[in-house]
C-alpha positions in Angstrom: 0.1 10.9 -18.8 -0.4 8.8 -15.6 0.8 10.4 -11.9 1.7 8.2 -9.2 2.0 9.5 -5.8 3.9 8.1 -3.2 6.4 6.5 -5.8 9.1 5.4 -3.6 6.6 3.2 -1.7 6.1 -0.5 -1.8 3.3 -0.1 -4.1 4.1 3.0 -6.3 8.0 1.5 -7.3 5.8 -1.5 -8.9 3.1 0.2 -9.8 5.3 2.7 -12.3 7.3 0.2 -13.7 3.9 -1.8 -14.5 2.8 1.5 -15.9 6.0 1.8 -18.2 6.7 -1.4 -19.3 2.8 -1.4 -20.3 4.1 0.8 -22.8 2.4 4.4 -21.3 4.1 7.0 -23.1 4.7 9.1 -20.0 4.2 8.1 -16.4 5.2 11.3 -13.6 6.4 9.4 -10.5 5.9 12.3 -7.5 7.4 11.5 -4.2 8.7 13.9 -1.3 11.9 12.0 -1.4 14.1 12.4 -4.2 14.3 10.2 -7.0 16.5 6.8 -6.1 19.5 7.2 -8.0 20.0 3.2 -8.1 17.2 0.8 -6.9 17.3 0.6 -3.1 17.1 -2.7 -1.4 15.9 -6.3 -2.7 12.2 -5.2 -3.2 12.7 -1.7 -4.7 11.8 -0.9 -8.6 14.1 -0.1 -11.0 11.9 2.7 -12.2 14.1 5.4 -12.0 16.4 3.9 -14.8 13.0 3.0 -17.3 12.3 5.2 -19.9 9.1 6.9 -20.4 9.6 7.9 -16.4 10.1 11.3 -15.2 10.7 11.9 -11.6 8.7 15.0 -9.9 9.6 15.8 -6.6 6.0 17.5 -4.6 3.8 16.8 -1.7 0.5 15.4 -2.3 0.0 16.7 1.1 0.1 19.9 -0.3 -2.3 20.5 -3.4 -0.7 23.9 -4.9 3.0 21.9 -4.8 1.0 19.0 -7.0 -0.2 21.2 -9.6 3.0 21.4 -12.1 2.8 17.7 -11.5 -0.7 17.3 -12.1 -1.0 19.5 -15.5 -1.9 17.7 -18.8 -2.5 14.0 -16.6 -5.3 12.4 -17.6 -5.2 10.0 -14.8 -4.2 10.1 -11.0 -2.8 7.4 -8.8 -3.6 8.4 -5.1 -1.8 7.2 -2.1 -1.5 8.9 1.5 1.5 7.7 3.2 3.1 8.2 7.1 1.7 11.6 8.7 -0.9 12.5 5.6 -3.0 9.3 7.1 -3.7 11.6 10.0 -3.7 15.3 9.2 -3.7 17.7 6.9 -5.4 19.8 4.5 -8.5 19.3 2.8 -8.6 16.4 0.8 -11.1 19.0 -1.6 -7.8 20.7 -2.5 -6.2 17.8 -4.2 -8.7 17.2 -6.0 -10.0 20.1 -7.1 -6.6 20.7 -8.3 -7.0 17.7 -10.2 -9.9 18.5 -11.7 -8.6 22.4 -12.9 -5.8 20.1 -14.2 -7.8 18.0 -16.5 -7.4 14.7 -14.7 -10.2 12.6 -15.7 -9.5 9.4 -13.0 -8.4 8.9 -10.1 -7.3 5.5 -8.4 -7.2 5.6 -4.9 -5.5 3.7 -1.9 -7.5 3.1 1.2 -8.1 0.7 4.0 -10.2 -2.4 4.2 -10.7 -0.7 7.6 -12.3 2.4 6.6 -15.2 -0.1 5.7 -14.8 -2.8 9.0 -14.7 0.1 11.2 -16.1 3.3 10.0 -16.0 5.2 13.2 -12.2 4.1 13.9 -10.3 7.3 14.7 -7.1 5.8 13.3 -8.9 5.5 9.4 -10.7 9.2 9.9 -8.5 10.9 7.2 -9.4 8.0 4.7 -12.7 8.0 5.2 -12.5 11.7 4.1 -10.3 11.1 1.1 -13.0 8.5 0.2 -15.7 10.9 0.2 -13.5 13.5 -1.8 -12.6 11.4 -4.5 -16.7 10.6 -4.6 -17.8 13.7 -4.9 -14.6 15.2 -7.2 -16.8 14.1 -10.3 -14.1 12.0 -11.9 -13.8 8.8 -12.8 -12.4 6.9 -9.8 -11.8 3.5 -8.7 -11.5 3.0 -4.3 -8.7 0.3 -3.5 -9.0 -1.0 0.0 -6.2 -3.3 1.0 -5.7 -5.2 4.0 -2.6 -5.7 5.4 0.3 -5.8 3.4 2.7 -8.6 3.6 5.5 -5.9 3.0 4.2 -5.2 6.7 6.9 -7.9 7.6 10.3 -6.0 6.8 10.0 -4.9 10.5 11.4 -8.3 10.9 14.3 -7.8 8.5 16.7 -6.4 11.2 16.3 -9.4 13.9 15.8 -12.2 11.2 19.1 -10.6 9.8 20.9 -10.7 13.4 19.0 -12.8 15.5 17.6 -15.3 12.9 14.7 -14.1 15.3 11.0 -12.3 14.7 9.2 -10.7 17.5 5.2 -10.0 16.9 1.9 -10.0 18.6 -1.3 -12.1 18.3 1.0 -14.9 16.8 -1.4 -17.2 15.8 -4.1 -14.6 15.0 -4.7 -15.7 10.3 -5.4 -12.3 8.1 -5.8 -12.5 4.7 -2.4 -10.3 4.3 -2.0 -9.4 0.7 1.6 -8.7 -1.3 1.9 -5.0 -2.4 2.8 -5.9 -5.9 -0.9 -7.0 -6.2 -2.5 -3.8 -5.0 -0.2 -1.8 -7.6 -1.2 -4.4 -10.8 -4.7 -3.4 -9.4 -4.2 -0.1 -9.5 -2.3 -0.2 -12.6 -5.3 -2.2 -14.5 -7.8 0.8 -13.2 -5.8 3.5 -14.1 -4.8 2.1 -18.2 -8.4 0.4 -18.6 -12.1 1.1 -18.9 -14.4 -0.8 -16.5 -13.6 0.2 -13.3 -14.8 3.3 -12.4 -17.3 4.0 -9.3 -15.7 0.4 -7.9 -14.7 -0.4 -4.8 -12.2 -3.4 -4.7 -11.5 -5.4 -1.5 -8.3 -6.3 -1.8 -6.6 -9.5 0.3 -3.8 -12.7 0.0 -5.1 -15.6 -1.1 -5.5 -17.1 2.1 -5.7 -16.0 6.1 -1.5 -16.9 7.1 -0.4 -16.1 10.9 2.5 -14.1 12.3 3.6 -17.8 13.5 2.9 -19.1 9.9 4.5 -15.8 7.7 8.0 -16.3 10.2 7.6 -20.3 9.1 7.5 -18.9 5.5 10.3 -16.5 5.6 12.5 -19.2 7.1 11.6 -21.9 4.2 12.8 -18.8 2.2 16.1 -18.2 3.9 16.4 -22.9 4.2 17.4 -21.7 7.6 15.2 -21.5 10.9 14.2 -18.5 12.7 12.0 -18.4 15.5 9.2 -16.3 16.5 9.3 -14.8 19.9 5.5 -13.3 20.6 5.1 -10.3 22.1 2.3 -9.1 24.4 -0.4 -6.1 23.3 1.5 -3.8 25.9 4.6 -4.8 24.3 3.8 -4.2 20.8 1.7 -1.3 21.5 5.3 -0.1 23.8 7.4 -0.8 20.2 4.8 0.5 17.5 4.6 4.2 19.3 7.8 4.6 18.7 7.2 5.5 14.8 3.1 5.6 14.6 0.9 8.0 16.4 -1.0 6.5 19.3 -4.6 6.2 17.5 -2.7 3.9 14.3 -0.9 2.0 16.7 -4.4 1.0 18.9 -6.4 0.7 15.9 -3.8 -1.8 14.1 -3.5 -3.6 17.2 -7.3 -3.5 17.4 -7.4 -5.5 14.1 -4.3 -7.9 14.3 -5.3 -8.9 17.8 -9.3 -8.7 17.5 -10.0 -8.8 13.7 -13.5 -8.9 12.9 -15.4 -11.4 10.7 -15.2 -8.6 7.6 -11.3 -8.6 8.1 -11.3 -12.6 8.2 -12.9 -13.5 4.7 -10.3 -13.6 1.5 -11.8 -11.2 -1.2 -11.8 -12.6 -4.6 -11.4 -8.6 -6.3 -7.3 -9.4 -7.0 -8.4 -12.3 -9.2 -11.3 -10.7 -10.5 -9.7 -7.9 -11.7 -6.1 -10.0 -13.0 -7.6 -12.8 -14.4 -4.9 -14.7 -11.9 -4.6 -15.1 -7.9 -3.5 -13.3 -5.4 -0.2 -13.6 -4.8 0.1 -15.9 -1.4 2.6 -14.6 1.9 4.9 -17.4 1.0 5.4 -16.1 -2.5 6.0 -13.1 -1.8 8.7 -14.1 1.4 10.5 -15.7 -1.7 10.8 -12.8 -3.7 12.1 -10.7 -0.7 14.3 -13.3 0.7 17.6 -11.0 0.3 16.0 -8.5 2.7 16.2 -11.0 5.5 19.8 -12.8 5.0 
């Protein structure tokens, strides 16, 4: 039995269909939210209708709520999401209560940043994570992403309306990476032997602007949408609105002022899928409907 957290999410819809259709005879997707009746929106899974899948609602924010979930699992898929990047409990609690479960792995999702920037107050409660898994004695695999092209639906409103993106930094390149990569990643250390004690950088397959990612979406859509670009007081005015004040400077820290670390395309995604990393452009294709 496999657990994925934060199964609703842009990684953990693709990640437990990957894990069913790989024939796993029981994956527990666990989310706060309750299970999606039908699959919601052009990028969502249709996981809830596979079989093999059963739906736990729990809060892996809260350790005691995850034990039912966690009982008889032999592996753990880990991933913080919203407010549980910035407080909470101990990560020891989790994952001791893995551990009195019988979990044996445990894959988890960080940051690239937790490694660029390891005194970065905005990457603190990864950093701690990181260590817990470490010292949990299990079998665990770290995944630290970049950022993710999903990052891009903010757009989806304006493109829709406007046929219009607004962003900062728009010719600043990262080496965004799609979503769906970072879950066949985690879906490869969770079902396979190999990975454990690894730490896997995980990036696109090439460094792709705000400028250049709006020029993508619009080959997408065959129609043209323009990129308006915004100042850092701007952006950092619009990102407070839904991320605490130490995420928003440290993300504008990096797409504004990204460091040589955050610059070079990691070769992990290949290494680990015998394939490449999926490239922005691909990934704008298979998420056109989101935009129209």
């Amino acid at each position: 039995m496999i657990i994925v957290t934060g199964a609703t999410g842009n990684i953990g819809r693709t990640l437990v269909d990957l894990l069913a259709q790989a024939g796993e005879e029981e994956v527990v997707a666990v989310s706060r939210r309750d299970r999606p009746a039908t699959p919601a929106g052009p990028a969502a899974s249709a996981a809830s209708a596979v079989p093999g899948v059963r739906w736990i609602r729990a809060d892996v924010g809260n350790a005691e709520s995850m034990r039912p979930a966690l009982t008889g699992a032999r592996a753990l898929f880990l991933l913080l999401g919203g407010e549980l990047n910035a407080h909470g409990e101990s990560p020891t609690l989790l994952l001791d209560t893995a551990v009195s479960a019988g979990v044996e792995r445990v894959v988890l999702v960080s940051s690239q940043v937790s490694a660029t920037r390891p005194d970065a107050p905005s990457h603190a409660r990864l950093r701690a994570f990181e260590a817990a898994v470490r010292a949990s004695g299990l079998d665990f695999t770290i995944l630290r992403p970049g950022g993710f092209a999903s990052n891009a639906f903010a757009w989806a409103e304006t493109v829709r309306t406007q046929r219009m993106a607004f962003a900062p930094f728009a010719d600043t390149a990262l080496p965004v990476v799609d979503p769906a990569d970072i879950a066949a990643v985690a879906a490869a250390a969770l079902r396979e032997d190999g990975h454990g004690g690894r730490v896997y950088e995980l990036t696109g397959p090439a460094l792709i602007s705000p400028r250049e990612q709006v020029r993508a979406i619009a080959e997408a859509l065959s129609e043209e949408v323009t990129l308006v670009e915004l100042s850092r007081d701007e952006a950092h005015a619009a990102m407070t609105r839904f991320m605490p004040e130490e995420a928003v400077t440290g993300t504008l820290d990096v797409l504004g002022e990204p460091l040589a670390a955050e610059l070079k395309v990691s070769g992990d995604v290949e290494a680990v899928l015998g394939r490449p990393a999926v490239g922005f452009g691909g990934w704008a294709g298979r998420n056109a409907a989101a935009f129209k």
